[in-house]
N, C-alpha and C positions, 0 to 999 in steps of 0.2 A: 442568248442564242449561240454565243460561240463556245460556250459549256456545254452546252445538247448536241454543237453539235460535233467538238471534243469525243464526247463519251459515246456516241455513234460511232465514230471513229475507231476509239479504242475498243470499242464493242465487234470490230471487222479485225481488225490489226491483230491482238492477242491471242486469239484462238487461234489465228494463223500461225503465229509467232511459234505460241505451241504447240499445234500440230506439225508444224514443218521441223522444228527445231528440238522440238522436246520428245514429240508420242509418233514420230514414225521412225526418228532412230532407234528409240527404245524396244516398237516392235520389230525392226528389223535385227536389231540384236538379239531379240529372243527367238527370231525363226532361225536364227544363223546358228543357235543351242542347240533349237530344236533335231537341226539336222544332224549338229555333231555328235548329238543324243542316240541319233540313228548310227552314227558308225563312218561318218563324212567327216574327217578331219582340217580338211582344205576347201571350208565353205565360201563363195564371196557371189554376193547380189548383185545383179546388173538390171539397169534399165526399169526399176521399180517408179511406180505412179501413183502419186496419191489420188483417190477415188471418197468419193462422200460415204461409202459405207466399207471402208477400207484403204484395201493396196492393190494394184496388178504388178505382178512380176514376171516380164517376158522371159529370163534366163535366169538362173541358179546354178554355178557351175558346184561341182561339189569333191574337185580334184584337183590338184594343180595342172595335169595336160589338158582340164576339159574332156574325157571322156564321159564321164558318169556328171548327170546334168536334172534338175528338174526345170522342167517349161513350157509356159504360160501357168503361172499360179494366181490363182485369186484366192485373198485374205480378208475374212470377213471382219472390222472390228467397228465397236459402237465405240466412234471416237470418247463423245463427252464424259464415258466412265471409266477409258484406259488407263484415264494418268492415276486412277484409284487401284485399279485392281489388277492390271496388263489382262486383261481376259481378251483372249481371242476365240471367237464365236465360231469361225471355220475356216481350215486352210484346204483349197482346194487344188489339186496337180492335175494340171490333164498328162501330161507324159512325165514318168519318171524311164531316164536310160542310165541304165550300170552296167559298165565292163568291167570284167576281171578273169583271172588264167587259175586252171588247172592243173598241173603237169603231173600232182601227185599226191597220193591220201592224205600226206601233210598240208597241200594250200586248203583241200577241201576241209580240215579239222581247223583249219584260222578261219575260216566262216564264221563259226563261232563267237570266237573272242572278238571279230569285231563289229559282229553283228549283236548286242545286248538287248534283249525284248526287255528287260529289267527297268532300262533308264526313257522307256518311254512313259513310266507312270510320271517322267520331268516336264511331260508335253501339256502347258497348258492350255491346251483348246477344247473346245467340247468338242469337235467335230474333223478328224483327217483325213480328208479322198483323197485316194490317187483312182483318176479313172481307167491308166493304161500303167502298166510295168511292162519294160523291155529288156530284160536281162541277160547278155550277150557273154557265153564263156569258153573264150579259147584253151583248147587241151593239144596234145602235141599232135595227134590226128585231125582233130575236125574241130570245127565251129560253133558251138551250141546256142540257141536262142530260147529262152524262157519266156512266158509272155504271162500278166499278169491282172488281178486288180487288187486294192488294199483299202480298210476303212477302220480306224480307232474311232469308238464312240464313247462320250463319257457317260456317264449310267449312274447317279449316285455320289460313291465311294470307290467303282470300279470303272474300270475304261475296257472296254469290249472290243474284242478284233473278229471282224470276217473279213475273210482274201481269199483268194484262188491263184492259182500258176500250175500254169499247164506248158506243154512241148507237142510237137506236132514235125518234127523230122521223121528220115529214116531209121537214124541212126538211136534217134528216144524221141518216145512219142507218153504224154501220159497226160491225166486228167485230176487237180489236188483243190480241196475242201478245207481251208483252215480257218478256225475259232478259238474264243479261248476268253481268259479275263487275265487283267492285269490290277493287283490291288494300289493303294495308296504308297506301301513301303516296297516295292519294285518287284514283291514275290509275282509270278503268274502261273497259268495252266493253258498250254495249247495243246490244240489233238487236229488232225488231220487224219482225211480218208482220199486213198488214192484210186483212181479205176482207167483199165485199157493201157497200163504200163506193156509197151514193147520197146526192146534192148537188140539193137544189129550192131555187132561189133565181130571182128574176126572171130573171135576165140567164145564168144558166149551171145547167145539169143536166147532170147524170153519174150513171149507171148502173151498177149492176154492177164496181164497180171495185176492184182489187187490187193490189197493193205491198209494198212494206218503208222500213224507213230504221234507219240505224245510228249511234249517237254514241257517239264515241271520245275520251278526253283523256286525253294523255300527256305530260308535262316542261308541266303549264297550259298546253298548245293543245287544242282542241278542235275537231275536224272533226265536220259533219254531213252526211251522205249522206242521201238519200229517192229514192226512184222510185213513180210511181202511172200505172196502165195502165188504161185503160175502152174496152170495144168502142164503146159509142155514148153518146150524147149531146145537147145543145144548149147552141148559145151563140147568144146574142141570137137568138132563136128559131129560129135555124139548125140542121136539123139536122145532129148530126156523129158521126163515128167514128173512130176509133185515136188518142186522147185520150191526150198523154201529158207524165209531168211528171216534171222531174228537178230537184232540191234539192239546195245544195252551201252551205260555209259558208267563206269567205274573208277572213282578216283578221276585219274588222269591218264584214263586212255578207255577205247570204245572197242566193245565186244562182237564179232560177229559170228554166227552160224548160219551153214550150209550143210541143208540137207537133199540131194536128189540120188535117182532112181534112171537106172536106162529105159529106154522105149519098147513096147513089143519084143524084151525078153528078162526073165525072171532072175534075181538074186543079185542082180548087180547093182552096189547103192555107194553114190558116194558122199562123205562126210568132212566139212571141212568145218574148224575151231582157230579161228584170227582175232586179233589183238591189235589196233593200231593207236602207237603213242610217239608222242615226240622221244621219249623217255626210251632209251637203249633197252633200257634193263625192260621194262613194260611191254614191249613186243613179241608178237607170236603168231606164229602162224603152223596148223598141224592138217594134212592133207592124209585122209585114206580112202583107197578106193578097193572095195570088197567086189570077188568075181568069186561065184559059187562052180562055175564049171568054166576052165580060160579058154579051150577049145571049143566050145560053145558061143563063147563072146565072140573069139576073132570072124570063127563063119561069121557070125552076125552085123559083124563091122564090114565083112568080104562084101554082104549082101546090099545093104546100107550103100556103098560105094564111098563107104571111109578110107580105107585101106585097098590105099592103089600100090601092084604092082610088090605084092608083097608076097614071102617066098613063101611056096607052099608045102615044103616037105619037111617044115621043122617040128619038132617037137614040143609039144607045151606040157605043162601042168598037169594031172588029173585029179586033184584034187581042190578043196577053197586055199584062195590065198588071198595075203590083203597088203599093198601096194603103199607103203606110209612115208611120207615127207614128213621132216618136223626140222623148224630150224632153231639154232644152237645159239640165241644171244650171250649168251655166256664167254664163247668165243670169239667174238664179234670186238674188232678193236673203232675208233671213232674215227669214222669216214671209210672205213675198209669195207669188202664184199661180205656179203651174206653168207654165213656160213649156214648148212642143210647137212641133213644126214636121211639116208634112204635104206630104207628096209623093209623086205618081202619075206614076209611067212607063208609057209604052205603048213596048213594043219596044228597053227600056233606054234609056228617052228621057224625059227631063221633059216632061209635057206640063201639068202642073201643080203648083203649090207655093205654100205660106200657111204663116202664125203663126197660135195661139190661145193664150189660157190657161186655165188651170183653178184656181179658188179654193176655197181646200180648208173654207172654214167657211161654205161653203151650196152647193158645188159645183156653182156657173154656169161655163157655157164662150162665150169671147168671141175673136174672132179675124177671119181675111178669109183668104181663097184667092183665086188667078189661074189663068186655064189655057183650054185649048182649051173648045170649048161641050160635046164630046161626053162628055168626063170629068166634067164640070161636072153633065148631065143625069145621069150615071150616079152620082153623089155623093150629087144629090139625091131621087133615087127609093130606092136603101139604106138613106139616114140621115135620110128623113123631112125635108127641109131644104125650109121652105115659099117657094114662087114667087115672093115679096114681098121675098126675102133673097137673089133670084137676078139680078143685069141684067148685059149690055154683059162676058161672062166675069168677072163677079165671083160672090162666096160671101160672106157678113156672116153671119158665127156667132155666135147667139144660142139658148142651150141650159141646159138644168139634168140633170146627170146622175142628181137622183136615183132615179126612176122605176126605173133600172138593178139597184136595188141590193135 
């Protein structure tokens, strides 16, 4: 009798033994991967409960201040077959919250590297909800909130994602579709489609705008593709229409083009060709804005009520000219201002050309141009360049970009 009733006993005890001791650190270990997996470096569990077909985990911090958190998780595991295979069946998040700062194309290009869709093919679950995303990102103007949902399903040999994240401010507002597969050796394919993108920012508004973009990584390359289309717009309070952007990803650093068009009047198109990399040498940015007739524009900007209080007896252009920024990394020493060079052809002819630069930690611009008086007058009635900065075909640039921004 006291053998039977021994191995009753030990029949209650052991499983315990190992479930507490053995197969829920072990899966707490591997959720705490899990997340690192994701791009959390400073994971630590709190207040986790062992459940009969599982865990519940009230809190997840996933940074060392506690900003960025998963919470109330439920984990589905079939105890009796863990300590064989660690499978876990499904982690579910009802809220995932992430903070983090913007200030400049470089934080946005670390997204990247530490966000790895690669190293979730590490995730052994069949099944990952998150049923909310909160995604909060301070920039040096405003406050951004993303809001979200995410689901990795495993499929086979592949593990499947659909998500969505969308925004809903003034300031960006937009509607996003993502898919994709993630193989066994960490390659994937996602594509998104975005709809009802609008952008209010001092310096550029866009409307109504829609797109896709696709990241692919195969043998660790990774290619990024985007495209984004808007009937109309403004840029520097210009209006504009057939707004259009294309995004590519090169080596070590990302491609972009700008292509638009003025509003209700012909032949003025502007083109932009940008380059963003950590990398000095990699950087580039080329700015031209073609005016088929200048005295034409300006009415049109009088009209507009772009141009306040601007003189009206100067003389301009009468012929095309085309307005070109292009900056000089070449000359560019490490931590020092932007160097730029500016030049305006009328009839594929210089009829003007200067230096300035641009200092990136208060973003003053400082420079000179030379040139005919008529390009000169038309320089200064567009960009606001006051009369006292103007003599004998000169220009003395003295400006602070931030108002732009």
């Amino acid at each position: 009798m006291k053998k039977i009733l021994l191995f009753c006993i030990a029949l209650i005890i052991i499983p315990f033994v190992i479930t507490n001791y053995i197969l829920v650190p072990k899966s707490l270990n591997n959720i705490q991967s899990y997340f690192k997996n994701a791009g959390f470096n400073n994971v630590q569990i709190n207040n986790s409960k062992l459940q009969l077909k599982g865990l519940s985990i009230e809190k997840i911090s996933l940074d060392k201040d506690g900003f960025n958190t998963a919470d109330n998780t439920q984990v589905k595991i079939f105890w009796p077959t863990y300590i064989f295979n660690s499978k876990i069946e499904s982690i579910d998040i009802k809220t995932l919250h992430i903070s983090s700062t913007a200030n400049s194309p470089n934080d946005i290009l670390g997204y990247q590297k530490s966000f790895d869709i690669s190293e979730f093919s590490k995730i052994k679950a069949e099944n990952v909800l998150i049923d909310t995303i909160i995604w909060d990102i301070a920039t040096p103007k405003i406050a951004l909130r993303l809001e979200g949902s995410f689901n990795l399903k495993q499929d086979g040999d592949l593990k499947n994602i659909d998500a969505n994240l969308n925004a809903d401010q003034h300031e960006l507002s937009f509607k996003s579709q993502w898919s994709g597969t993630i193989q066994n050796d960490g390659s994937y394919s996602i594509e998104s489609v975005f709809n009802d993108l609008n952008i209010n920012t001092n310096s550029f508004i866009l409307k109504r705008g829609t797109g896709w973009a696709t990241v692919e990584n195969k043998s660790e390359v990774t290619n990024i593709n985007a495209q984004l289309d808007a009937g109309n717009g403004n840029i520097l309070n210009v209006p504009t229409k057939n707004i259009s952007f294309l995004l590519s990803q090169e080596n070590d650093y990302y491609s972009v083009l700008l292509r638009s068009s003025a509003s209700a009047i012909k032949d003025v198109n502007l083109y932009g060709d940008f380059k963003f990399s950590n990398n000095i040498k990699n950087q580039a940015f080329e700015l031209l804005l073609e005016i088929n007739n200048p005295n034409k524009f300006v009415n049109y900007l009088k009209q507009e009520n772009v141009l306040k209080n601007s003189p009206s007896n100067n003389n301009y252009p009468s012929n095309k000219i085309g307005i070109g920024l292009l900056y000089e990394p070449e000359k560019r020493f490490a931590n020092g201002p932007f160097p730029f060079s500016l030049n305006v052809t009328e009839n594929d002819k210089n009829n003007l050309t200067g230096t300035f630069l641009i200092y990136p930690s208060n973003l003053d611009v400082r420079g000179t141009a030379q040139g005919e008086q008529d390009i000169i007058s038309l320089l200064q009635t567009l960009f606001y360049i006051n009369k006292d900065d103007v003599s004998d075909g000169n220009i003395r640039f003295e400006k602070n970009l931030k108002n732009l921004l």
